[in-house]
N, C-alpha and C positions, 0 to 999 in steps of 0.2 A: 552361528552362521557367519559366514564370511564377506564382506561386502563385496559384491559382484560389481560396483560400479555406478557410477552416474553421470547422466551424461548434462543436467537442468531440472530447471523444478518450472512449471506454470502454475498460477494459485488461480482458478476459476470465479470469480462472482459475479451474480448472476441479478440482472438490471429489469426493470419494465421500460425504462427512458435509456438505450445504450448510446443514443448519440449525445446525451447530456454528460453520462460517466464518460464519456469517451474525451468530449473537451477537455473535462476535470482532468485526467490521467494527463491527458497529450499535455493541452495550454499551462494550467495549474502545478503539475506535479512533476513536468519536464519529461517524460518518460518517453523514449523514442517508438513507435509505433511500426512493428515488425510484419503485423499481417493484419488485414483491413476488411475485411467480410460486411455483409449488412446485418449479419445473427450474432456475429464473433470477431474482436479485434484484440491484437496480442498486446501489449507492451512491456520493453524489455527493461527491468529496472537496473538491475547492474549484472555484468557477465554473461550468465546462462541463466539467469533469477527474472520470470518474468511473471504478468499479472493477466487472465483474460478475462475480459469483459463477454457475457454472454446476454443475448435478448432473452426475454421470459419466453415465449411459447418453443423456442428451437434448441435449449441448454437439456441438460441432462435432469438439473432441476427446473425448479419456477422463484422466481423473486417473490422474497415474503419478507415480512415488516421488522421480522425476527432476524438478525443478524448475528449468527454465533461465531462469530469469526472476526478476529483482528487481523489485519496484516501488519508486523511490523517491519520497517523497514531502519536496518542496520548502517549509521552514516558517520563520517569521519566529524562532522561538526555541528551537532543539533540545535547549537545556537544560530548558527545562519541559515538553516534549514528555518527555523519558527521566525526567525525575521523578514526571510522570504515570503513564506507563507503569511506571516502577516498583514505586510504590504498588498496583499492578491485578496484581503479581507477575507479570508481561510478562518472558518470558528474552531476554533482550538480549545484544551479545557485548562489551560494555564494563560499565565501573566509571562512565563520565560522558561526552557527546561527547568526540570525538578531533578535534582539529583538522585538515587535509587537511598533507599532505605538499608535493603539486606545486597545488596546488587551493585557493588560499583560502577554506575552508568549516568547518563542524563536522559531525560525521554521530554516528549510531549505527546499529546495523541489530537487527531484532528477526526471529521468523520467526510464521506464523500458524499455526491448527491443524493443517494439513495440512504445514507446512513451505515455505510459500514463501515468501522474501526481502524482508523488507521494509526499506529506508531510508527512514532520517528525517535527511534534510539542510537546513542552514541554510548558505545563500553570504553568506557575509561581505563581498564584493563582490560587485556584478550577475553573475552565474555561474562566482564565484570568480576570472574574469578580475583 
């Protein structure tokens, strides 16, 4: 098949507290706030790449404790990205990026209020190829 095209990606998660995720995203994570609903607010992380935060009773799912999903987010410098996020006391699961094993990169991962996954990766070559 042929790729037809695209035009952005939204990644949906989905909150019981969305004005708490929504500080974290906005104040925390820098991410400019594109559309502001009281059920649903966008934020756009880079380009056409954005993130929506949904309330539990109005999303398509429901907020559950189980979080299967990481978002990582792809950055030119993931050392000043964890030093940021340090400073903002951001629980992270390192002391300072980790370099990749099989994957030429550096990452950290942090989690949001609700507890979902977040990486902050930096490929050291075009997708750590």
């Amino acid at each position: 098949m042929t790729n037809l095209g695209c035009d952005g990606l939204i990644t949906f998660l989905y909150y019981e507290d969305i004005e708490e995720a929504s500080v974290f995203y906005r104040d925390v994570m820098g991410f400019e706030n594109v559309m502001d609903r009281d059920w649903v607010k966008i934020y756009r992380i880079s380009g056409n790449a954005h993130v929506g935060l949904v309330t539990g009773p109005r999303g398509w799912h429901r907020p559950s404790s189980h979080k299967p999903v990481m978002l990582s987010i792809i950055v030119s410098d993931a050392d000043k990205w964890f030093e940021s996020l340090k400073s903002r006391d951001v629980k992270t699961d390192l002391d300072a990026p980790k370099k990749g094993s099989e994957i030429n990169m550096k990452a950290f991962r942090l989690w949001d209020p609700e507890g979902y996954v977040i990486e902050i990766v930096e490929f050291i070559t075009p997708y750590g190829l």
